[in-house]
Each structure stands twice: as structure tokens, then as C-alpha cells.
N, CA, C and O atoms as a GROMACS GRO file, in nm:
protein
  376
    1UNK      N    1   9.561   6.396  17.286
    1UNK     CA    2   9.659   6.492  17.337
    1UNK      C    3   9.672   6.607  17.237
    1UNK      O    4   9.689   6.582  17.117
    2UNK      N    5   9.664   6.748  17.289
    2UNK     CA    6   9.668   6.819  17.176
    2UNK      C    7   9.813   6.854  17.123
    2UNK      O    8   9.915   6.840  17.189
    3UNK      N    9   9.807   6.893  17.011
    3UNK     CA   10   9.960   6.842  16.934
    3UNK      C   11  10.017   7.031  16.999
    3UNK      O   12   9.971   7.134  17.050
    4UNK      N   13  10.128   6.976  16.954
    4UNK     CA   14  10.268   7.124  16.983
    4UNK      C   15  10.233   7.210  16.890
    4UNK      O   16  10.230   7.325  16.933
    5UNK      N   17  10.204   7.198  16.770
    5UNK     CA   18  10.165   7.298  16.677
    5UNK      C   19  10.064   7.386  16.686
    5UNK      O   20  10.062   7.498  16.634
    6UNK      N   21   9.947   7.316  16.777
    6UNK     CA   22   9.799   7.372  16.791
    6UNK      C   23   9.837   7.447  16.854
    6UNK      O   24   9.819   7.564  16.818
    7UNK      N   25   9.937   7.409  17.025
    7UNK     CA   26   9.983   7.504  17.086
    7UNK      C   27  10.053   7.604  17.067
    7UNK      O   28  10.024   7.712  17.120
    8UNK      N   29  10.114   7.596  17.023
    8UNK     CA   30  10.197   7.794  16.949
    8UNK      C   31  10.126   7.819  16.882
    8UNK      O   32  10.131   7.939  16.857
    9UNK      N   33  10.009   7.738  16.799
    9UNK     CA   34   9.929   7.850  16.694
    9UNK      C   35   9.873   7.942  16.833
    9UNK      O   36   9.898   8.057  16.870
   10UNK      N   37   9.788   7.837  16.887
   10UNK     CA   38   9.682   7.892  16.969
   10UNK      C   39   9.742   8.021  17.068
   10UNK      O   40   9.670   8.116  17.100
   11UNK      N   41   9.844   8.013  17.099
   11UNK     CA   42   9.922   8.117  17.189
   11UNK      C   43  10.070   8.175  17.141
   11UNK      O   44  10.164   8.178  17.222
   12UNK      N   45  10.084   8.215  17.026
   12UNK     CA   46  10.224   8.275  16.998
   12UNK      C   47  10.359   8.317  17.049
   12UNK      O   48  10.473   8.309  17.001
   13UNK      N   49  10.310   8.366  17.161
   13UNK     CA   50  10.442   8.416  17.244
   13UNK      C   51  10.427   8.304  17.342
   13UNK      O   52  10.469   8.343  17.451
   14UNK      N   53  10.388   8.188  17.348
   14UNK     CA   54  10.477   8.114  17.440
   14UNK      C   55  10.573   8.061  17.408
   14UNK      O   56  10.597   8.079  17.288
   15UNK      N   57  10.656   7.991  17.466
   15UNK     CA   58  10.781   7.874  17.411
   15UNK      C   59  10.751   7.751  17.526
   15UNK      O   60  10.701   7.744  17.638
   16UNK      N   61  10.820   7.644  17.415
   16UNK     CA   62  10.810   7.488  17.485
   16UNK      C   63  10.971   7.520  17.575
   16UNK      O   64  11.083   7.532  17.526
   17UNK      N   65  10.933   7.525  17.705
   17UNK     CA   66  11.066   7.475  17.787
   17UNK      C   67  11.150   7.315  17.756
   17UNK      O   68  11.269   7.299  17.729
   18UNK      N   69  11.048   7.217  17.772
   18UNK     CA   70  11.076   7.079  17.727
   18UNK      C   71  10.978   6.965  17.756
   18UNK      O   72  10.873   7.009  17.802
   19UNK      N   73  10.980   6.866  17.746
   19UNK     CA   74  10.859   6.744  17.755
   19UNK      C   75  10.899   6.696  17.845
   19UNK      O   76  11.009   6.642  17.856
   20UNK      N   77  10.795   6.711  17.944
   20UNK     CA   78  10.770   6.601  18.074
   20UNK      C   79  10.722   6.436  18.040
   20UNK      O   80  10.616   6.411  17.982
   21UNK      N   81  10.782   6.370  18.068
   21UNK     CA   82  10.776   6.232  18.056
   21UNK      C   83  10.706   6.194  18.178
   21UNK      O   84  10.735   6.206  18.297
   22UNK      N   85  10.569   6.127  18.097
   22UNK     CA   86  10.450   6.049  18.222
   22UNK      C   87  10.479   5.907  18.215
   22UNK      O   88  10.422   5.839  18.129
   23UNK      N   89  10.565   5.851  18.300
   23UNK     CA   90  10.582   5.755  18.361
   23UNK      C   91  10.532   5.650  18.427
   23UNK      O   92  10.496   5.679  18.541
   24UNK      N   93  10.509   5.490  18.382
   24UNK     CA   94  10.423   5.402  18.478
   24UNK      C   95  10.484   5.284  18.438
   24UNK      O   96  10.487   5.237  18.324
   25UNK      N   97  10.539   5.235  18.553
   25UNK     CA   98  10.644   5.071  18.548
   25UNK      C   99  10.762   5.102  18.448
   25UNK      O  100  10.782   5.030  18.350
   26UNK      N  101  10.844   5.219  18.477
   26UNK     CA  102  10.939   5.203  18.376
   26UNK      C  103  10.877   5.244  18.235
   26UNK      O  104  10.957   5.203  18.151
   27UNK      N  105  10.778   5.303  18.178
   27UNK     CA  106  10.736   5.257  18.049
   27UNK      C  107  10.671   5.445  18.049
   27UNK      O  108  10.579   5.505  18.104
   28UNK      N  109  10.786   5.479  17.952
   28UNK     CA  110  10.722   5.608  17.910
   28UNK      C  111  10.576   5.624  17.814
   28UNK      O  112  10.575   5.604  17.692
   29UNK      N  113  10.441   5.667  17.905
   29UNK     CA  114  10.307   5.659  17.839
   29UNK      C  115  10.302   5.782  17.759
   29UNK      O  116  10.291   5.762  17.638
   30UNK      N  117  10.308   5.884  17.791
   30UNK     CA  118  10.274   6.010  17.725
   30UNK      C  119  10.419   6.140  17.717
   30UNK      O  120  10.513   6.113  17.791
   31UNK      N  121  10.429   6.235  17.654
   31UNK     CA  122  10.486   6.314  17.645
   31UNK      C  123  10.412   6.442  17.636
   31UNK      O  124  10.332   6.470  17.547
   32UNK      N  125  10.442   6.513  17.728
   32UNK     CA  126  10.340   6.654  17.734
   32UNK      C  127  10.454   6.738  17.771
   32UNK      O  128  10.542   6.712  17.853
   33UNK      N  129  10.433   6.881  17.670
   33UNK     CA  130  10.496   6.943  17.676
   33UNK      C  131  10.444   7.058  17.744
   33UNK      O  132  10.325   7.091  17.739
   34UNK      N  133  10.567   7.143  17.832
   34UNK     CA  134  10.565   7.190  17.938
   34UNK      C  135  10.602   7.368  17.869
   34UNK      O  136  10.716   7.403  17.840
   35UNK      N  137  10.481   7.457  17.855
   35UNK     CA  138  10.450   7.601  17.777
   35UNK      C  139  10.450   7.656  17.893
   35UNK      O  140  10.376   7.632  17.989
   36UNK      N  141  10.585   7.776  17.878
   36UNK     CA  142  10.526   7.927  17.953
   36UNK      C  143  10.520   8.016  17.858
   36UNK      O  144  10.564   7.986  17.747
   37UNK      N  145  10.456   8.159  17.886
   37UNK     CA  146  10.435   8.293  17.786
   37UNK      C  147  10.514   8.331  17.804
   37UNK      O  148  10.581   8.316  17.906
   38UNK      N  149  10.546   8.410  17.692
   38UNK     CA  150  10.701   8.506  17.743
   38UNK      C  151  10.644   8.630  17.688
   38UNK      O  152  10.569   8.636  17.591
   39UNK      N  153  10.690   8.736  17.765
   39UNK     CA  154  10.625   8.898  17.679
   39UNK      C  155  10.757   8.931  17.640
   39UNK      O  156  10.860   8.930  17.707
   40UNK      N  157  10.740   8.959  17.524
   40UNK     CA  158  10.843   9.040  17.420
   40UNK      C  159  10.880   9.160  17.489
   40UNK      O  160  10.805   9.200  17.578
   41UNK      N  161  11.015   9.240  17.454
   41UNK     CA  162  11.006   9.352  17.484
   41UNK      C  163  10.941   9.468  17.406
   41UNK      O  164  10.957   9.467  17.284
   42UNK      N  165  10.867   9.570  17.466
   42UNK     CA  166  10.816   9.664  17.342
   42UNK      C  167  10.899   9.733  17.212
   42UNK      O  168  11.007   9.791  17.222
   43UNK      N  169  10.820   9.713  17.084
   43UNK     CA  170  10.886   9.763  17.031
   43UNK      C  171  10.917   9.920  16.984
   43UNK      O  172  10.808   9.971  16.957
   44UNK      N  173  11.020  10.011  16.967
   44UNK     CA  174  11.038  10.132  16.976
   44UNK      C  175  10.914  10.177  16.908
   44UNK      O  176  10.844  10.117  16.826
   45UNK      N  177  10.899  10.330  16.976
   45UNK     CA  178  10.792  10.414  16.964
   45UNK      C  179  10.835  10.507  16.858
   45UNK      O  180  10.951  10.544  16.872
   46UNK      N  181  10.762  10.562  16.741
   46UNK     CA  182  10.783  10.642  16.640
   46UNK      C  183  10.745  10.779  16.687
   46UNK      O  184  10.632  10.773  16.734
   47UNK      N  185  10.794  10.900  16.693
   47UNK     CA  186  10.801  11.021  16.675
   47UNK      C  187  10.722  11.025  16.861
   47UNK      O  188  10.601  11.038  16.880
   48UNK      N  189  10.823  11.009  16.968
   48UNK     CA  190  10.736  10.985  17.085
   48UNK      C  191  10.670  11.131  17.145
   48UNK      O  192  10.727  11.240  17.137
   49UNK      N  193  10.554  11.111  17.200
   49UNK     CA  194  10.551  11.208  17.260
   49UNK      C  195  10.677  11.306  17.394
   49UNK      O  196  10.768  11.253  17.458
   50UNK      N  197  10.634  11.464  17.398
   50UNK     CA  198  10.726  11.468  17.529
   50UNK      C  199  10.716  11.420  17.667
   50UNK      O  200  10.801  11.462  17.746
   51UNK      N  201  10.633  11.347  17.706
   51UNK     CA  202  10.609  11.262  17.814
   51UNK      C  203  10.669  11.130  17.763
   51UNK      O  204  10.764  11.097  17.833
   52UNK      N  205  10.649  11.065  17.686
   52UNK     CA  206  10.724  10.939  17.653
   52UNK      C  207  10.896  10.958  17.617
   52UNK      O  208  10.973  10.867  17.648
   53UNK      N  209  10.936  11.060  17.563
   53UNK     CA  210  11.089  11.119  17.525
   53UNK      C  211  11.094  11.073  17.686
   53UNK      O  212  11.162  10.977  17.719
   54UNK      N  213  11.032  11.134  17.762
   54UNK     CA  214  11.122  11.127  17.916
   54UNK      C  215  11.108  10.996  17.993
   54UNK      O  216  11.186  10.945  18.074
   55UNK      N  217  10.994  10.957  17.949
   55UNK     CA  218  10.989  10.797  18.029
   55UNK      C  219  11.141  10.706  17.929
   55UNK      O  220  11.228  10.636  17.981
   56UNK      N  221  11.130  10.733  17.813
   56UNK     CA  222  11.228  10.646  17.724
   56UNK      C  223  11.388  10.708  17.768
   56UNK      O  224  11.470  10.617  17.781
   57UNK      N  225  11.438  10.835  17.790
   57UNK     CA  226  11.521  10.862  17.854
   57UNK      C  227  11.560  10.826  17.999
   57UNK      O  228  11.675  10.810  18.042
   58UNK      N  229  11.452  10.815  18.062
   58UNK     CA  230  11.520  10.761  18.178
   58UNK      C  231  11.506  10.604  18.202
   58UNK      O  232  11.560  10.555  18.302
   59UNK      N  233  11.446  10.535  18.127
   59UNK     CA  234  11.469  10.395  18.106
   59UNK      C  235  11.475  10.344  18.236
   59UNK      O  236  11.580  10.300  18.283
   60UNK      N  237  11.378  10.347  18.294
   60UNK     CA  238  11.336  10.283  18.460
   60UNK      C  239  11.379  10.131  18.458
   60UNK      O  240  11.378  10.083  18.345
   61UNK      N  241  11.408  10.069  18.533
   61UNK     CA  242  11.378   9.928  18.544
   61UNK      C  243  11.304   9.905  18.657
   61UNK      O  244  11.338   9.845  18.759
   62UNK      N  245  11.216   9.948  18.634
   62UNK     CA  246  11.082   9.956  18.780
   62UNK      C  247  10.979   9.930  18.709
   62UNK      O  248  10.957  10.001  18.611
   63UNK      N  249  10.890   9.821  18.743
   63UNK     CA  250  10.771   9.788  18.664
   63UNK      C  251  10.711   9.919  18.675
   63UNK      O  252  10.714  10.003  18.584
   64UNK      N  253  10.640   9.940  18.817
   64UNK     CA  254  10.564  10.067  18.856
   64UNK      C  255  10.618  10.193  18.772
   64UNK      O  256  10.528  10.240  18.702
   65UNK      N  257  10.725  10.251  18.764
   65UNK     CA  258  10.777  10.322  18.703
   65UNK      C  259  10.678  10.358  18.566
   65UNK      O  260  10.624  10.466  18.539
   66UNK      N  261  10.673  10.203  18.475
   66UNK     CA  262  10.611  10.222  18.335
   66UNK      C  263  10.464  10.221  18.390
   66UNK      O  264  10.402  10.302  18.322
   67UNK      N  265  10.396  10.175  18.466
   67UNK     CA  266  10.277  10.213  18.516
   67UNK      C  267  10.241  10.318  18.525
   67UNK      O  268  10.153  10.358  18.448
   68UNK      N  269  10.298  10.403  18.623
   68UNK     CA  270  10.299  10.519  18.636
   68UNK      C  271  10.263  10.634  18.494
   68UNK      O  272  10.185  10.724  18.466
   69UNK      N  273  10.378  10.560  18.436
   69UNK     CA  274  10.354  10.675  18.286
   69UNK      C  275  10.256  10.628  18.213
   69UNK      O  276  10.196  10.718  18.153
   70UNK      N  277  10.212  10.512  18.193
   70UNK     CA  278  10.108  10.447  18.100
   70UNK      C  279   9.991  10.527  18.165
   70UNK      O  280   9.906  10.567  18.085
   71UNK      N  281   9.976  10.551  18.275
   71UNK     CA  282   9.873  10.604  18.296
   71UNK      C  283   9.842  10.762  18.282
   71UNK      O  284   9.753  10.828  18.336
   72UNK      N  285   9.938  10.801  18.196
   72UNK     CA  286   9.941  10.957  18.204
   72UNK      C  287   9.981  10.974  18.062
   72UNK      O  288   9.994  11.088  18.015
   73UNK      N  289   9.996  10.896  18.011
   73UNK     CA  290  10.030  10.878  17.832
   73UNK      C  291   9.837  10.920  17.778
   73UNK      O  292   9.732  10.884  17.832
   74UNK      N  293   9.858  11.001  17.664
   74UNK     CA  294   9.741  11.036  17.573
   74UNK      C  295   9.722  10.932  17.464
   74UNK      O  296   9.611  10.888  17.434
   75UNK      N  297   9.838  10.892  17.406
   75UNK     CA  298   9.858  10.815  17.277
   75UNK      C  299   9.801  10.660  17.334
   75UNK      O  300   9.823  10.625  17.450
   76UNK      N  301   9.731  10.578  17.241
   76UNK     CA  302   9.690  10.417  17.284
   76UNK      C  303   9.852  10.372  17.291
   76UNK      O  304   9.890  10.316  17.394
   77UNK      N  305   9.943  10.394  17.187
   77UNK     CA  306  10.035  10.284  17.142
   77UNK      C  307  10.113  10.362  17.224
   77UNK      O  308  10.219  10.299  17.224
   78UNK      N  309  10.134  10.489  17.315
   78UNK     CA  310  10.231  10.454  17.423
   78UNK      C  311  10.243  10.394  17.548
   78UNK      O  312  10.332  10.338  17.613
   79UNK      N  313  10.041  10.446  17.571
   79UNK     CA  314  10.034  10.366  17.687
   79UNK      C  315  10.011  10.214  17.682
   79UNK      O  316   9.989  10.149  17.784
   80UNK      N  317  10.016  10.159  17.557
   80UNK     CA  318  10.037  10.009  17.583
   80UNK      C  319  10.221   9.986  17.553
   80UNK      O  320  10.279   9.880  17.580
   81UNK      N  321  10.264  10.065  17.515
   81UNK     CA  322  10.409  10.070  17.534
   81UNK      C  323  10.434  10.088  17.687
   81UNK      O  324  10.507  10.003  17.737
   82UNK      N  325  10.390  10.176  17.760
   82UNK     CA  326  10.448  10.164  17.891
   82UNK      C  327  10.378  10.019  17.979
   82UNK      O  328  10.436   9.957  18.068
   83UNK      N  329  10.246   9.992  17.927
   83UNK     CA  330  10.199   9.867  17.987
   83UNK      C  331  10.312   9.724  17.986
   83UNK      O  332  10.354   9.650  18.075
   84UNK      N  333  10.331   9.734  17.842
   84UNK     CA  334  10.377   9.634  17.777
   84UNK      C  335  10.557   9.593  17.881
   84UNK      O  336  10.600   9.487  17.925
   85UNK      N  337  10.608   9.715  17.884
   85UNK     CA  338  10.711   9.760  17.888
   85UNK      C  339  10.717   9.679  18.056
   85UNK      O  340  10.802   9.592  18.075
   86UNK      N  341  10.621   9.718  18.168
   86UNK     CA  342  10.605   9.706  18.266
   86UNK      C  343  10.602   9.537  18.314
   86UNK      O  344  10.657   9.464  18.397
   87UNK      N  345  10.496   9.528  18.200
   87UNK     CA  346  10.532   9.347  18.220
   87UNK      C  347  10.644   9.273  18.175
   87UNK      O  348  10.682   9.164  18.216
   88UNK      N  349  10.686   9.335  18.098
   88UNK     CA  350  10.806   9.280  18.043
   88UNK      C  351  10.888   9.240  18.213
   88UNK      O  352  10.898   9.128  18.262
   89UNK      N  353  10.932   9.363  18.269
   89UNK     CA  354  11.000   9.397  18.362
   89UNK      C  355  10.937   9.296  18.470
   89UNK      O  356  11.009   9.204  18.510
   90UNK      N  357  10.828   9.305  18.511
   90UNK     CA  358  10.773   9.195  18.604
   90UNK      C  359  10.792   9.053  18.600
   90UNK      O  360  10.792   8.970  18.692
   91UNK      N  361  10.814   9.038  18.453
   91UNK     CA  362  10.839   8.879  18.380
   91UNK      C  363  11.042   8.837  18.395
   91UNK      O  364  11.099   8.729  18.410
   92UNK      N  365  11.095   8.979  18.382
   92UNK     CA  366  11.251   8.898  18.378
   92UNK      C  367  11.313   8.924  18.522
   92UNK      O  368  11.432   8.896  18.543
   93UNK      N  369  11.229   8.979  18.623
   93UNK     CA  370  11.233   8.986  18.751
   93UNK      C  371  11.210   8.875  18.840
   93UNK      O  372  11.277   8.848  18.940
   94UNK      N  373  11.097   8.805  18.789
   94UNK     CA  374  11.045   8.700  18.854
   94UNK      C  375  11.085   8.572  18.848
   94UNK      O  376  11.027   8.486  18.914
   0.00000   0.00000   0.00000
């Protein structure tokens, strides 16, 4: 069984919800723990561009919204800021 530790090395941003207990005649056999990913929220952007000033001012809560701008962003680290940003939103929606 691979251990809990391997698992957060191997994947960082997940978290253990809790251990499912595998069950047979009454007699707990195994303990496996039960991992979802979680996406962080992005972290703030330094000196943003004026296309990002306005996506960060109007602070959408529309995944598409940060789509939209990620795809019209010049900078890598905004448009994975608006990527990032987007899943975030898809993840505390769902």
C-alpha cells in the first residue's frame, strides 16, 4: 500500500479528506486514504500590467471571465494568473 507521505510528496496540493476503512466480517483489512487536489488561490501579481490592473479591479467570479483575459494577457505569469485564477473558481463552485 503506498504510504501517505509518498502521497503528498508525489502531489503537493492535494489534502487527505480521511481513511476509508476496507471491511470483511467485521474485521478492518486495510486503510486507504481518500486524496483530492485543491488549487490554491493565485498569488498577487507584481507591478500588473494595464490589462491585468482591470481584470484585478473588477475581480470576476466567472471562471470564463479569467479565461477570457488569460488569453489576451502578454506576460507568462499573468496569463497563468488568469488560468490559475479560473480554476480556482471552477474548483470552489463545484
Amino acid at each position: 500500500m503506498t504510504s501517505l507521505l509518498s502521497m503528498m510528496a508525489h502531489n503537493p496540493t492535494s489534502q487527505v479528506l480521511h481513511f476509508a476503512h476496507v471491511w470483511q466480517n467485521n474485521h478492518a483489512l486495510s486503510e486507504t486514504p481518500i486524496v483530492i487536489d485543491v488549487i490554491a488561490p493565485p498569488a498577487p501579481i507584481a507591478n500588473p500590467s494595464p490589462l491585468m490592473r482591470i481584470a484585478l479591479r473588477e475581480a470576476s467570479n466567472v471562471a470564463a471571465d479569467w479565461l477570457w483575459y488569460a488569453k489576451r494577457m502578454l506576460e507568462d505569469n499573468e496569463r497563468a494568473y488568469c488560468q490559475q485564477r479560473a480554476a480556482w473558481l471552477s474548483q470552489t463552485k463545484a
